[in-house]
Residue, then its C-alpha position, 0 to 999 in steps of 0.5 A: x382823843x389826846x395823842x400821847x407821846x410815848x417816848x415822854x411817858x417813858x421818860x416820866x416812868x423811868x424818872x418816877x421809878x428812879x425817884x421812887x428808889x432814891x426816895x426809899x433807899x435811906x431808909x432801906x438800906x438803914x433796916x438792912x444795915x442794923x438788921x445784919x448788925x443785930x443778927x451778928x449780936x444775936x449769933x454771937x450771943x445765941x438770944x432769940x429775941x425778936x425785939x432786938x433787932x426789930x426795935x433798932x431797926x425802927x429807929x435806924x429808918x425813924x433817924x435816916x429818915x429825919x437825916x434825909x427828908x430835906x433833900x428828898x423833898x426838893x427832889x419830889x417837888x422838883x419832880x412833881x414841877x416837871x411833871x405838872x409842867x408837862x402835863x400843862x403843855x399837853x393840849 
């Protein structure tokens, strides 16, 4: 039976969930910021069409996601680096 090191798995965990987020949250916080603007639009204007903040909503993620995909890949693949490096030294 392997013996784990608890602290190590924490840290792989928390690392993961960090990354997780910073992975997400271009795209998140795009959605949200069109959204709110399309419901201000719909407010101001008193139009009930789903469409208008559905459609601007997807290309708000599509172009923040195209804007980030370069930095976060080299995040992700330094990640899974790590990772891979420490689960080789696990014997």
């Amino acid at each position: 039976m392997l013996a784990t090191n608890t602290s190590a798995v924490d840290g792989i965990v928390i690392e993961a969930l960090l990354l997780a987020v910073k992975l997400s949250a271009p795209a998140a916080l795009a959605a949200l910021l069109v959204g709110f603007l399309a419901s201000l639009f719909q407010t101001a204007t008193q139009l009930q069409e789903q469409t208008i903040s559905q459609v601007p909503k997807m290309v708000a993620v599509y172009v923040a996601i195209a804007l980030t995909v370069m930095v976060l890949k080299d995040d992700m693949v330094a990640f899974m680096g790590r990772l891979f490096a420490m689960i080789c030294e696990v014997r």
